[in-house]
N, C-alpha and C positions, 0 to 999 in steps of 0.2 A: 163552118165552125166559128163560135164568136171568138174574138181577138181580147185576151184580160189587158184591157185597158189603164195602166199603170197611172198617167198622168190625170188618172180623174180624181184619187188620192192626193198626188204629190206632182204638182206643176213644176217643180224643180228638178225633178229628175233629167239629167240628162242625156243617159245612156242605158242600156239592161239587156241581158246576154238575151236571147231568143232561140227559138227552131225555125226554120221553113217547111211553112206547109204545103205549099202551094207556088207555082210560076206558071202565070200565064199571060194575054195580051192586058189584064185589066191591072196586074200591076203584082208582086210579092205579098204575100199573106203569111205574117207570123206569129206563133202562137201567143202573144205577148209586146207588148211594144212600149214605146217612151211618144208614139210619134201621135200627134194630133190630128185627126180625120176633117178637113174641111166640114162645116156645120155650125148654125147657129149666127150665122154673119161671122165667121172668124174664120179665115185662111187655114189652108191646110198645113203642116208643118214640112220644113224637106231637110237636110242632112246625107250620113252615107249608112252603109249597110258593111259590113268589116268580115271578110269572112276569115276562117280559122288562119287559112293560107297568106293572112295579111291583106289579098286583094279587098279593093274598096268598091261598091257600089254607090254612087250618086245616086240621090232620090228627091228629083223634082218636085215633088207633092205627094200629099196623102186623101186619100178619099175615103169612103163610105163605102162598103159592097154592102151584101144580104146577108142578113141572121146577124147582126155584130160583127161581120168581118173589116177589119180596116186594113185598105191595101197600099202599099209603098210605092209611088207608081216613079218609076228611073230615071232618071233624064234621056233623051232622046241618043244621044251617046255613049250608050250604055252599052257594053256586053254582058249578057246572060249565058254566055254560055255555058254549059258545064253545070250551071246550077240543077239541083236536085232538093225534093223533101226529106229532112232530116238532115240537113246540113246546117251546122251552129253557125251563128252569128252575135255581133253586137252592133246593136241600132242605136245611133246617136244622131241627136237633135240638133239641127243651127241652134246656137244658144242666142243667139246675137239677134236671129229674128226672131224665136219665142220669147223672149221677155221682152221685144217691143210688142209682138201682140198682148202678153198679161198684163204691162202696162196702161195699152191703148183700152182692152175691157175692162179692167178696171176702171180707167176714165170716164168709159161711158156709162156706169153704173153712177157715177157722182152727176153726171150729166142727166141722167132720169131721173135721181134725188132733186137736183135743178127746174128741170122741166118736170111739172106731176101732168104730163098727159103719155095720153096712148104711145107705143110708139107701131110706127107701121113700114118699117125697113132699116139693114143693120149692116154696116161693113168695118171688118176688123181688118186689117193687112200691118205688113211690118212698117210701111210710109204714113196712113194715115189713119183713121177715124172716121165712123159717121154714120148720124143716126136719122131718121125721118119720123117727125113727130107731127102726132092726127088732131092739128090745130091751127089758128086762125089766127090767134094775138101774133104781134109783131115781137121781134126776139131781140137782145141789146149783148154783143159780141162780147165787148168790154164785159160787161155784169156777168155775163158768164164765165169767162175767163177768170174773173176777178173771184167769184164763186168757186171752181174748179180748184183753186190756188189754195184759197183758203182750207178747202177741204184736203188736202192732201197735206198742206202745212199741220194741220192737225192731228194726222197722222193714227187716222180710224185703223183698228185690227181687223184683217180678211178674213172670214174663216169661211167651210161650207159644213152642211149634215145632211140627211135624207131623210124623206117624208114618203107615205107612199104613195101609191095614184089616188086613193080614194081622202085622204087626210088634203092633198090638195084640191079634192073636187071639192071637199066641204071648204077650202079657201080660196074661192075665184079669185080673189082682188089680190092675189099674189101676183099675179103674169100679168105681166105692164105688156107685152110685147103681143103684136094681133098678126104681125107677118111669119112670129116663128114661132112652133110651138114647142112648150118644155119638153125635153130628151124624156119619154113613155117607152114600155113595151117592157122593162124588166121586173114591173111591178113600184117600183123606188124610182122617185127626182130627186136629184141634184139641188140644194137651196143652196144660192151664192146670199151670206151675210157680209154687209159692210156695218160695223157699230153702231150706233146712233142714226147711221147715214141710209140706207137699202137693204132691200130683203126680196130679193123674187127667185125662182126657176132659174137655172145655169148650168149645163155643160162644159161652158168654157173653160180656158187658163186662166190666173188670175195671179198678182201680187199678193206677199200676204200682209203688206200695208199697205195705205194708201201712202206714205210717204216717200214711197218705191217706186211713186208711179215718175216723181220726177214732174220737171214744170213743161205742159201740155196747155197750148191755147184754142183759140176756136178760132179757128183762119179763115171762116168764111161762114155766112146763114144765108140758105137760099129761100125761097118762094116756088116747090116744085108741083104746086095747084093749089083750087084754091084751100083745100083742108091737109094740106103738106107744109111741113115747115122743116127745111136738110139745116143739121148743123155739120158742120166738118171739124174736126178736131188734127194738129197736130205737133209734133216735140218743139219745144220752142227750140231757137236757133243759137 
């Protein structure tokens, strides 16, 4: 059973009452969530699970099942006992590490505004950033950084809408990205719009300015072959 997706609306959300439908090894399945499914280069989200009774559930991470399911999976110390389908609940998000992820994808949307090339690998987490771009020029930290800056000082509007699979196949040069592909199968993509700034395919969380994202440098460019270029991105200190 697919799981209504709350957060692909409203990245702010931080909590939303729920059912359980499901308990088993791969993790809680509720009909509805706040929580983010690893996907996309972006971590999964974790928080607890609050049942009627007060008792709390910790939840390590979130995953991806089949058909749209998104599963809660508990921290290793978890008791389940006693759990059953159709017991209410309300799921709450760390807030504290999802809005460093919506920060960090946001950042790296400004970062492929920066770099106009391919990119061909994505890591979102709440510590850092980082993206692998399918090219050969040499890359200058500083300039980037100094870019990043400005664009956020500037304080571009985030917003998204949806397109359907076939309105994107008439747009290839949408999808900068060749390691992942836009979120397909319910007919509609996700378009993450930055103003003036970006425009492609996004499932993600996101800010909804860039002014939000806060000052974010680039801590390191790597050389990871020879048509790879890592940059790593993270919150300045």
């Amino acid at each position: 059973m697919s799981t209504i997706d709350l957060f692909r609306e409203d990245a702010r959300l931080r909590d939303c009452a729920a059912t359980l439908l499901r308990v088993d090894e791969r993790g809680l399945l509720l009909d509805r969530t706040v929580f983010y499914p690893q996907g996309g280069g972006q971590a999964g989200d974790a928080g607890t699970l609050t049942l009627a009774d007060g008792r709390e559930i910790r939840i390590a991470d979130t995953r991806k099942g089949e058909d749209g399911e998104i599963l809660h999976v508990p921290a290793p110390d978890q008791a389940l006992d006693g759990l059953a389908p159709g017991a209410a609940v309300t799921a709450r998000i760390d807030w504290e590490r999802r809005h460093a992820h919506m920060r960090f994808h946001t950042a790296t949307h400004l970062l492929c505004a920066l770099v106009p090339h391919p990119v061909d690998g994505c890591s979102i987490t709440a510590g850092y950033a980082r993206l692998d771009f399918h090219m050969t020029d040499a890359l200058d930290k500083d300039a980037l950084t100094a870019g990043i800056a400005r664009l956020v000082a500037e304080a571009h509007p985030v917003s998204h809408s949806w397109i359907s699979d076939d309105e994107l196949d008439a747009n290839p040069g949408l999808v900068r990205s060749m390691s992942v592909q836009p979120p397909r199968g319910t007919g509609r993509v996700r378009l993450l719009k930055i103003d003036d700034v970006d425009l492609q395919p996004c499932g993600g969380t996101h800010v909804a300015n860039t002014a939000e994202i806060g000052a974010v440098v680039v801590t390191k460019i790597e050389k990871k072959s020879a048509r790879t270029r890592r940059v790593v991105l993270g919150f300045a200190p």
